[in-house]
DOMITOR-445406 format. One record per atom (N, C-alpha, C, O): z, x, y. Coordinates in Angstrom, 3 decimals, decimal comma. Each point is the difference from the previous one (the first is absolute). Example, Ala and Ser with C-alpha at 12.3 -4.5 7.8 and 13.67 -1.06 7.14 Angstrom:
% residues 2
R | 7,800 | 13,190 | -5,690
R | 0,000 | -0,890 | 1,190
R | 0,000 | 0,900 | 1,200
R | 0,665 | 1,036 | -0,019
R | -1,385 | -1,386 | 1,069
R | 0,060 | 0,820 | 1,190
R | 0,730 | -0,770 | 1,090
R | 0,169 | 0,509 | 1,108
//
This chain:
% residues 128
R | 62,826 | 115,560 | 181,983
R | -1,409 | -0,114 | -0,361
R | -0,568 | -1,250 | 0,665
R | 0,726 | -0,991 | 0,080
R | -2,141 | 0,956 | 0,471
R | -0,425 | -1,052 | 0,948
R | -0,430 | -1,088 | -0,859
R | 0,418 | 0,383 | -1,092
R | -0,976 | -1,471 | 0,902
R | 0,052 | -1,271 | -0,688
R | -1,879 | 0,415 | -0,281
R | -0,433 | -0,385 | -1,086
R | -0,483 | 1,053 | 1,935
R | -0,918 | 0,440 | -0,087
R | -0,124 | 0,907 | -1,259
R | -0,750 | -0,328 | -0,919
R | 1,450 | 1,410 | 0,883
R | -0,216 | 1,083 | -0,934
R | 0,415 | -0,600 | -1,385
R | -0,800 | -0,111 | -0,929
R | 1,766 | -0,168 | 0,880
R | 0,348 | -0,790 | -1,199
R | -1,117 | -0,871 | -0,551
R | -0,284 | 0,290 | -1,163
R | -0,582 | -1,504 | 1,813
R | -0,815 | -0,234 | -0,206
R | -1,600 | 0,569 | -0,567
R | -0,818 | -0,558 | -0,731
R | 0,788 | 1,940 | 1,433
R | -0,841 | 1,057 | -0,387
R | 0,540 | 0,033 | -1,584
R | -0,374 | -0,703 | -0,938
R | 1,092 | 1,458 | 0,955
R | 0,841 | 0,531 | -1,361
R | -0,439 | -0,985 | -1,439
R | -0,395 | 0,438 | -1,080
R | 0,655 | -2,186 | 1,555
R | 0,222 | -0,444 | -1,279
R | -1,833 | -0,001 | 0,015
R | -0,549 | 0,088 | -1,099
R | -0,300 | -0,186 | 2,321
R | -1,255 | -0,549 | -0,862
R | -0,715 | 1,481 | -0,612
R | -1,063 | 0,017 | -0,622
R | 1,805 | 1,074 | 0,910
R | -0,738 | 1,414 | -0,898
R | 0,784 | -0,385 | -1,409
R | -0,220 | 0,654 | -1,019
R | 0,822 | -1,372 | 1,032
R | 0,458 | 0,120 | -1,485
R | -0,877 | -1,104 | -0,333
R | -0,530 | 0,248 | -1,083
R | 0,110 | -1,484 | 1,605
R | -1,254 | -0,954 | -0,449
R | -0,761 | 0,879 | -0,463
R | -0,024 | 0,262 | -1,203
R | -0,680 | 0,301 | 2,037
R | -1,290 | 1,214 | 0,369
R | -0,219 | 0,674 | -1,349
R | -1,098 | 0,188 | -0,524
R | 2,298 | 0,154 | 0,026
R | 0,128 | 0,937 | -1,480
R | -0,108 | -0,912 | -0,996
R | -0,304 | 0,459 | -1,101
R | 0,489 | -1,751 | 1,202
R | 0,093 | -0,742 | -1,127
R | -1,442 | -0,745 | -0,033
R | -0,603 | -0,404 | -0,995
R | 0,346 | 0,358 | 1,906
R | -1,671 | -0,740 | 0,435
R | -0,906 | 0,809 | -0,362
R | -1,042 | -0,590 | -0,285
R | 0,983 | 2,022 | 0,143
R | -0,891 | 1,653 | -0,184
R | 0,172 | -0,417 | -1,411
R | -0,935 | -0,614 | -0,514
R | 2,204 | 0,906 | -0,323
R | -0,674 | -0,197 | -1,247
R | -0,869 | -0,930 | -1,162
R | -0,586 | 0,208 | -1,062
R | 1,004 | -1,788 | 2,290
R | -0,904 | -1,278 | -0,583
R | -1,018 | 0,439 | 0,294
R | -0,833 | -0,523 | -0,741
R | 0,221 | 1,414 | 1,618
R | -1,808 | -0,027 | 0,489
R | -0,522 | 1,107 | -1,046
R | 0,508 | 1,088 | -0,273
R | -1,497 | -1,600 | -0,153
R | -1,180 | 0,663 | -0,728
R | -0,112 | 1,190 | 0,501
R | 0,324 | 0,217 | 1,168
R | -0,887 | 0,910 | -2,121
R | -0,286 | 1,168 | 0,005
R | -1,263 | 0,005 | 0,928
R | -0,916 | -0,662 | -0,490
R | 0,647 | 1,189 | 1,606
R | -1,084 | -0,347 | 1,232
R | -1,041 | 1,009 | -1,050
R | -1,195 | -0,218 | -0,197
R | 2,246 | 1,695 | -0,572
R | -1,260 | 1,382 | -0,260
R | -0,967 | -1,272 | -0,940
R | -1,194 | 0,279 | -0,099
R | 1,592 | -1,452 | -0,486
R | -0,676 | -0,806 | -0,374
R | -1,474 | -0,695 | 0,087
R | -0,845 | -0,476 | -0,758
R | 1,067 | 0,724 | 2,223
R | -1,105 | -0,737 | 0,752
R | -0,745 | 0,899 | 0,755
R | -1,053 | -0,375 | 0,518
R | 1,524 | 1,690 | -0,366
R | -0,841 | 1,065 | 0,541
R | -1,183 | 0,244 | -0,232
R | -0,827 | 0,017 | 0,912
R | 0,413 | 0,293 | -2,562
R | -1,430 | -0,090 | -0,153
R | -1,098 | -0,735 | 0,533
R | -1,146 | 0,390 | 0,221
R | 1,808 | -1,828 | 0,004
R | -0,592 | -1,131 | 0,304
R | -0,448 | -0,123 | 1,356
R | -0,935 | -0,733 | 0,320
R | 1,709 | 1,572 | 0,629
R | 0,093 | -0,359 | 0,858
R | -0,800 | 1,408 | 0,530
R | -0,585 | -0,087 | 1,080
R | 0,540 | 1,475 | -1,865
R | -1,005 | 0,223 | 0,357
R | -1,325 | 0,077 | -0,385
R | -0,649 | 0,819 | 0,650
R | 0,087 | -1,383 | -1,454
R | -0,645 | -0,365 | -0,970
R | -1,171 | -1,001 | 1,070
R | -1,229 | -0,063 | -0,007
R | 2,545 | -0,805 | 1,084
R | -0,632 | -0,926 | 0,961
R | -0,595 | 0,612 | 1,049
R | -0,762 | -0,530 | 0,809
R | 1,134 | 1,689 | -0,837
R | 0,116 | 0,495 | 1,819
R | -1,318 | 0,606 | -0,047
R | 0,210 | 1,134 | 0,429
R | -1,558 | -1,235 | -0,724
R | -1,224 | -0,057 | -0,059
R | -0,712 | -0,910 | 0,359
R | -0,032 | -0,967 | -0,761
R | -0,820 | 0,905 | 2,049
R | -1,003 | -0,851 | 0,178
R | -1,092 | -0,780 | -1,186
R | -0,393 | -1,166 | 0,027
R | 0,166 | 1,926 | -0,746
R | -1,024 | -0,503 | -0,758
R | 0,567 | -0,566 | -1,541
R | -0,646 | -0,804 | -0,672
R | 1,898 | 1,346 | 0,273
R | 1,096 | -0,503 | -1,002
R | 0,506 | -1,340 | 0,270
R | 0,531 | -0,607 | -0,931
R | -0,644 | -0,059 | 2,339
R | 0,689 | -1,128 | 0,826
R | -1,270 | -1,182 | -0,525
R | -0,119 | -1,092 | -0,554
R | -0,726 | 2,256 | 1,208
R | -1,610 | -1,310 | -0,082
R | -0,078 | -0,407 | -1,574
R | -0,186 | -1,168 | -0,342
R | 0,378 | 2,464 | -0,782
R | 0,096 | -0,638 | -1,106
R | 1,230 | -0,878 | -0,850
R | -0,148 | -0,648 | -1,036
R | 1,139 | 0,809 | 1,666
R | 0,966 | -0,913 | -0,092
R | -0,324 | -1,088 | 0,234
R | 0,111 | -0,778 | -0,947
R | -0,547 | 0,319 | 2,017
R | -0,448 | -1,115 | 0,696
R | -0,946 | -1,117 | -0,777
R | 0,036 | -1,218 | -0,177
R | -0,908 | 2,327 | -0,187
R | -1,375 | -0,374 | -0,862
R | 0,716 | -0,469 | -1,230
R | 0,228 | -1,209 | 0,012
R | 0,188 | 1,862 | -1,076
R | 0,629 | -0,299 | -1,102
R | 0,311 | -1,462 | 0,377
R | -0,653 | -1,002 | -0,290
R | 1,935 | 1,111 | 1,088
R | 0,651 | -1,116 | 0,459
R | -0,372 | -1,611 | -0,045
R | 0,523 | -1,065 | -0,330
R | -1,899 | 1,626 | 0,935
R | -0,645 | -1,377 | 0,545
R | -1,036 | 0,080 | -1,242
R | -0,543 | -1,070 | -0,275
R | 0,301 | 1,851 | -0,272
R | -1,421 | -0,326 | -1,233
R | 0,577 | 0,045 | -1,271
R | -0,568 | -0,840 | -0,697
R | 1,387 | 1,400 | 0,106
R | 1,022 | -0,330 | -1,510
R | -1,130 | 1,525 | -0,228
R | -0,793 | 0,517 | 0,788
R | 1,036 | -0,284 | -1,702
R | -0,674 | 0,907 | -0,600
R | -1,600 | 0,540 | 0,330
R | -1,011 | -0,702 | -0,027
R | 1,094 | 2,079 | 0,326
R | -1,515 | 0,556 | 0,231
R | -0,238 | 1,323 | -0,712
R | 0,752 | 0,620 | -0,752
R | -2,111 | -0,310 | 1,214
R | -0,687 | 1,196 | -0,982
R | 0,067 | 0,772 | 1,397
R | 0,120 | -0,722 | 0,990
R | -0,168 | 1,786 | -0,838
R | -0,247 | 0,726 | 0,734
R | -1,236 | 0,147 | 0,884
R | -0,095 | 0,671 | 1,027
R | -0,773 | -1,376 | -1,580
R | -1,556 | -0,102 | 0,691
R | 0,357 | -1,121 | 0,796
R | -0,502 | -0,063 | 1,123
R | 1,393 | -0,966 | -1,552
R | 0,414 | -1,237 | 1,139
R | 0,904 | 0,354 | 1,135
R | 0,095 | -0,607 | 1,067
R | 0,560 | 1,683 | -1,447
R | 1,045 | 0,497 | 0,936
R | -0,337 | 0,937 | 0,689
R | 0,860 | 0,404 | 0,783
R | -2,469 | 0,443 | -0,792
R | -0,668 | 0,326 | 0,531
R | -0,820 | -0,446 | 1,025
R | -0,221 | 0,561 | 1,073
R | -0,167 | -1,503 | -1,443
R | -0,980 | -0,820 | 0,575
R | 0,535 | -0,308 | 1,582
R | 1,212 | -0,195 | 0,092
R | -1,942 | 0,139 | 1,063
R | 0,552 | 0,123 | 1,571
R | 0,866 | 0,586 | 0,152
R | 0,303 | -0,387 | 1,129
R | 0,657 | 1,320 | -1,476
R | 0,974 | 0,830 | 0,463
R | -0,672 | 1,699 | 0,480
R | 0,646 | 0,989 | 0,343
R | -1,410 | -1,072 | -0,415
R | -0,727 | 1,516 | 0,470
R | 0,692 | 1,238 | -0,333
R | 0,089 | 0,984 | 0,735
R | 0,455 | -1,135 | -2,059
R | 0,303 | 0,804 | -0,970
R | -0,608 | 0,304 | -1,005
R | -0,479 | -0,892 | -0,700
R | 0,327 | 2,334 | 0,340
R | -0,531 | 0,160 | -1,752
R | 0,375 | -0,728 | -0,840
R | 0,892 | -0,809 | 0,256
R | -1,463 | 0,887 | -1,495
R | 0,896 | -0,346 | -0,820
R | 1,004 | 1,032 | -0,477
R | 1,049 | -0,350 | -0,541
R | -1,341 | 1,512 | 0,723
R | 0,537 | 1,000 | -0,123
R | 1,645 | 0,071 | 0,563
R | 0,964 | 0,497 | -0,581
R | -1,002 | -0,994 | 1,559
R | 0,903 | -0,049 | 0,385
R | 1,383 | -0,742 | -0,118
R | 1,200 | 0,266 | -0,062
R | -2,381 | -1,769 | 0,068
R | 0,884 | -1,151 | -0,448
R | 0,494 | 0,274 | -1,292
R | 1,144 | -0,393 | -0,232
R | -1,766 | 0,988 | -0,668
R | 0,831 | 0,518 | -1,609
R | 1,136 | 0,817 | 0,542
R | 1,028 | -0,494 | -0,463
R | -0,825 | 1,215 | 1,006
R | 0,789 | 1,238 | 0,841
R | 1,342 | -1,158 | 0,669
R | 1,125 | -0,219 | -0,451
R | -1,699 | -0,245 | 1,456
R | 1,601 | -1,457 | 0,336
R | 0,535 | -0,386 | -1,034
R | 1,213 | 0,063 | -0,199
R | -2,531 | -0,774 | -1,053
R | 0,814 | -0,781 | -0,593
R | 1,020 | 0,709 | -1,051
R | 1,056 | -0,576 | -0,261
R | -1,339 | 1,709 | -0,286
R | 0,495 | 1,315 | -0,424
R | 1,541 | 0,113 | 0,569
R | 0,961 | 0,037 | -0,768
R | -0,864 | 0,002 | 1,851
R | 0,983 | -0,074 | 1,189
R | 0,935 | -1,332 | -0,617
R | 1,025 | -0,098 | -0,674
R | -1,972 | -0,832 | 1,294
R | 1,232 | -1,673 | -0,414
R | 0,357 | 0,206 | -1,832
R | 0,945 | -0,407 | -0,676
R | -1,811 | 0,981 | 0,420
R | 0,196 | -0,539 | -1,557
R | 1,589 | 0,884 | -0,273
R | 0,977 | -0,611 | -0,433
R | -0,937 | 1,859 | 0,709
R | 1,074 | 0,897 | 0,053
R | 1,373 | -0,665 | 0,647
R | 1,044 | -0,075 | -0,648
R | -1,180 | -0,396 | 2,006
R | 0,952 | -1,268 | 0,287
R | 0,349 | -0,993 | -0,738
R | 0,949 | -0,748 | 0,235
R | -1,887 | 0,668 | -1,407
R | 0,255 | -1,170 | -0,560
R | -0,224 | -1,582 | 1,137
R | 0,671 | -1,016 | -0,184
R | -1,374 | 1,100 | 0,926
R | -0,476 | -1,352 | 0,681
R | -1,622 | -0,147 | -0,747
R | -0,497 | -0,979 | 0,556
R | 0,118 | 1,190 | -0,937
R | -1,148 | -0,166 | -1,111
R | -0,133 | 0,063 | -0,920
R | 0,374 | 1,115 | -0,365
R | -0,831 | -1,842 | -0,643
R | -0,821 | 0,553 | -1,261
R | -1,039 | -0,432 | -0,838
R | -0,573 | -1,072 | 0,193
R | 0,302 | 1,813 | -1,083
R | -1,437 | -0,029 | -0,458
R | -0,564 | -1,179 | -0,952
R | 0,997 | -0,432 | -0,578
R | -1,902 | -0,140 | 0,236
R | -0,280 | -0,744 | -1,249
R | -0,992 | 0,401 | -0,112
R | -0,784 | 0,173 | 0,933
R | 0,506 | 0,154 | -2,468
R | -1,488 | 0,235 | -0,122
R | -0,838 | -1,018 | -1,084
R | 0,424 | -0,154 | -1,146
R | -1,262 | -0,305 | 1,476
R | -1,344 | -0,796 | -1,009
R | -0,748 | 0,410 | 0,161
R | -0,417 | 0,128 | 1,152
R | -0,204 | 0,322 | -2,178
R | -0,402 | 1,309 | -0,878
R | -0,621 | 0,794 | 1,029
R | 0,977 | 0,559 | 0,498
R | -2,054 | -0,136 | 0,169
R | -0,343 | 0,898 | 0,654
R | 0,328 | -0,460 | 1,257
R | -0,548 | 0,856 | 0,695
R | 1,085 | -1,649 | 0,089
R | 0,334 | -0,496 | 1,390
R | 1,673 | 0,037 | 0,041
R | 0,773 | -0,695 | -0,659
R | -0,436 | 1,821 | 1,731
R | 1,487 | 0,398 | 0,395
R | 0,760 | -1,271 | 0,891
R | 0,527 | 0,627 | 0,920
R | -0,241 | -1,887 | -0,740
R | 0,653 | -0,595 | 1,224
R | 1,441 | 0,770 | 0,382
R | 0,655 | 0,682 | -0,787
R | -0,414 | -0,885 | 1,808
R | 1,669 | 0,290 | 0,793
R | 0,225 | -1,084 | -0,218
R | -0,874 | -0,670 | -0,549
R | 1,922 | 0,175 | 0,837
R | 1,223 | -0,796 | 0,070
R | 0,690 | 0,352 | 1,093
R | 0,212 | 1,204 | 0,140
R | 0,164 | -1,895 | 0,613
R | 1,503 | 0,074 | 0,988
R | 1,266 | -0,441 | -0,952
R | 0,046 | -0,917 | -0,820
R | 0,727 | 1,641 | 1,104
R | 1,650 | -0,208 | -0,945
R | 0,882 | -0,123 | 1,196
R | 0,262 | 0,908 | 0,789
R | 0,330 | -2,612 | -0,730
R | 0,626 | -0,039 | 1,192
R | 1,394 | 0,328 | -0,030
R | 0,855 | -0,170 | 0,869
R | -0,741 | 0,822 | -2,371
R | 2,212 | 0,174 | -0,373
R | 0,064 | 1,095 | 1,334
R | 0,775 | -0,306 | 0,906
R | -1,569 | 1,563 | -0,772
R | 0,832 | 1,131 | 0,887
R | -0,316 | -0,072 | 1,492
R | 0,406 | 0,739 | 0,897
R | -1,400 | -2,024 | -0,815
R | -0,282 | -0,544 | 1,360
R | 1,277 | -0,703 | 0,349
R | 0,578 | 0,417 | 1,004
R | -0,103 | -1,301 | -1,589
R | 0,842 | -0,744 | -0,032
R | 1,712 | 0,308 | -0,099
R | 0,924 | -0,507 | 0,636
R | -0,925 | 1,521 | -1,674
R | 1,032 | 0,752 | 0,490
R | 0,308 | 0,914 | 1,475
R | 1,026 | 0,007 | 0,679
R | -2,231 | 0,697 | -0,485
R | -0,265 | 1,215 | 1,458
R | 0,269 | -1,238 | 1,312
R | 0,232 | 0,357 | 1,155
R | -0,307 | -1,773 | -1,551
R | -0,293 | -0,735 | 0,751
R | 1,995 | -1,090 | 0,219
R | 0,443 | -0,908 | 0,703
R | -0,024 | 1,660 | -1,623
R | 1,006 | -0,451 | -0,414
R | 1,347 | 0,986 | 0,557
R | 1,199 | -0,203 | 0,190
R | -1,925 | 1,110 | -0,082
R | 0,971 | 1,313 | 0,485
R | -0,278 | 0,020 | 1,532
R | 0,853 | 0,528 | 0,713
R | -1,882 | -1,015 | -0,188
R | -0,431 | 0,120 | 1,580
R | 1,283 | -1,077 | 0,313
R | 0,994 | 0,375 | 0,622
R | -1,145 | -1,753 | -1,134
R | 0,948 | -0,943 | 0,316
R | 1,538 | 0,172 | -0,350
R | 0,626 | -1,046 | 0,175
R | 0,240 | 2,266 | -0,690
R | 0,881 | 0,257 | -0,467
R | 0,637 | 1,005 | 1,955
R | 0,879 | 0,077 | 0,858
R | -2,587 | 0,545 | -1,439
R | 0,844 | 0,764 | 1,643
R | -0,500 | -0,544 | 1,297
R | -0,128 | 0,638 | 1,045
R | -0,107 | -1,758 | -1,224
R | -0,414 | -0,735 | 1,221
R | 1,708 | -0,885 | 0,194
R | 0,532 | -0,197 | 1,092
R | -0,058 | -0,136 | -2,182
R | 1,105 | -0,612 | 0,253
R | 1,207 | 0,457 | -0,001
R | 1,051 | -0,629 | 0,124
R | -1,317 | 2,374 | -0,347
R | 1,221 | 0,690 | 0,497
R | -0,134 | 0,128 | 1,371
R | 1,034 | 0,142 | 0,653
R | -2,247 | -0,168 | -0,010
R | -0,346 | 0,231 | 1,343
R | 0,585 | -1,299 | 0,493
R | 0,796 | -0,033 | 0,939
R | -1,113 | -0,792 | -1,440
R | 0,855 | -1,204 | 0,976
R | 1,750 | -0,023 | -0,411
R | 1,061 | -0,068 | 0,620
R | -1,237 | 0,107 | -1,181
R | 1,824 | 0,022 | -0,352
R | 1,007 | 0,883 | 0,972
R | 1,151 | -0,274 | 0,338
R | -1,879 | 1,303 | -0,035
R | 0,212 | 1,337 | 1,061
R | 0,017 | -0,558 | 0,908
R | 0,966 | -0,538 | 0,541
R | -2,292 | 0,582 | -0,148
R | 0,078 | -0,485 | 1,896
R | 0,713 | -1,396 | 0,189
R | 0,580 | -0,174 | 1,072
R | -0,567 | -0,881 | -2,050
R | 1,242 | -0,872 | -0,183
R | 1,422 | 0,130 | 0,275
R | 0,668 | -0,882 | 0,539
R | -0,155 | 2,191 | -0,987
R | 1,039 | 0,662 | 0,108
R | 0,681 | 0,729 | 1,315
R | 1,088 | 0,146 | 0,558
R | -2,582 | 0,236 | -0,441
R | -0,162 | 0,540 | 1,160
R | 0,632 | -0,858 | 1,429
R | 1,034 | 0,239 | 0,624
R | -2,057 | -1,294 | -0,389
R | 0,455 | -1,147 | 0,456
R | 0,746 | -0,744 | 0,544
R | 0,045 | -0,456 | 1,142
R | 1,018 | 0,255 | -2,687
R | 1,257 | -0,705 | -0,049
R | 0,802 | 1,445 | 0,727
R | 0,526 | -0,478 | 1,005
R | -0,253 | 1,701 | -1,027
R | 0,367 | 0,245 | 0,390
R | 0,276 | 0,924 | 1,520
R | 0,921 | 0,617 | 0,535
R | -2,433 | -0,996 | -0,245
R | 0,084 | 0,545 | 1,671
R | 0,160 | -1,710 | 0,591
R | 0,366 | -0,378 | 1,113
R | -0,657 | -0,183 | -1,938
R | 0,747 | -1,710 | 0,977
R | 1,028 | -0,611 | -0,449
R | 0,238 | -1,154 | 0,357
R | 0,562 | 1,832 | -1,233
R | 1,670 | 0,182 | 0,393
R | 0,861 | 0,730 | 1,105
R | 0,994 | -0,402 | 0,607
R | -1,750 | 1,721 | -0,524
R | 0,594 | 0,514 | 1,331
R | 0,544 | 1,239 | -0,347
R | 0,563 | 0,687 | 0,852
//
């Protein structure tokens, strides 16, 4: 057996032990598509930078209905990256940064299996 393959061998057994420390990604799926909307991004954004709004604020310059924007936020709220407060007749959103932060947590999980790989990779086309 070559000193190469062997090397293969022990880091798939890392590989298996590293898969079950990482978070459930179906975790972050919602989230992530929840994001993959132009106008869901802009209200992310908005939230972000303003703490809490009404929908007429989150309306306001985006050249959206409001109709609509109820319809996204409908969307995030289901992701759970939003939610509601109400005083008394005025609805605000909220941004909820736990499943941002997790979705954001799982990107960096497989960003560092990606390096660990081509790391591997690496070490072993410059062994020989």
């Amino acid at each position: 057996m070559k000193a190469g393959a062997r090397r293969w061998t022990r880091s798939g057994a890392t590989s298996k032990r590293r898969r079950s420390a990482v978070a459930d990604p179906r975790r972050a799926a919602p989230v992530f598509a929840a994001l993959g909307d132009e106008t869901r991004l802009y209200i992310v954004a908005s939230l972000s930078a303003g703490g809490p709004m009404s929908i007429v604020a989150l309306t306001t310059g985006s050249g959206v209905t409001r109709q609509a924007v109820t319809k996204h936020l409908q969307v995030l709220l289901n992701a759970g990256v939003v939610r509601l407060q109400r005083f008394g007749r005025e609805t605000r959103w909220e941004l909820d940064r736990e499943p941002l932060d997790a979705a954001r947590e799982s990107l960096d999980q497989i960003a560092a299996q990606w390096d660990d790989a081509l790391n591997r990779l690496k070490t072993f086309v410059e062994s020989g």
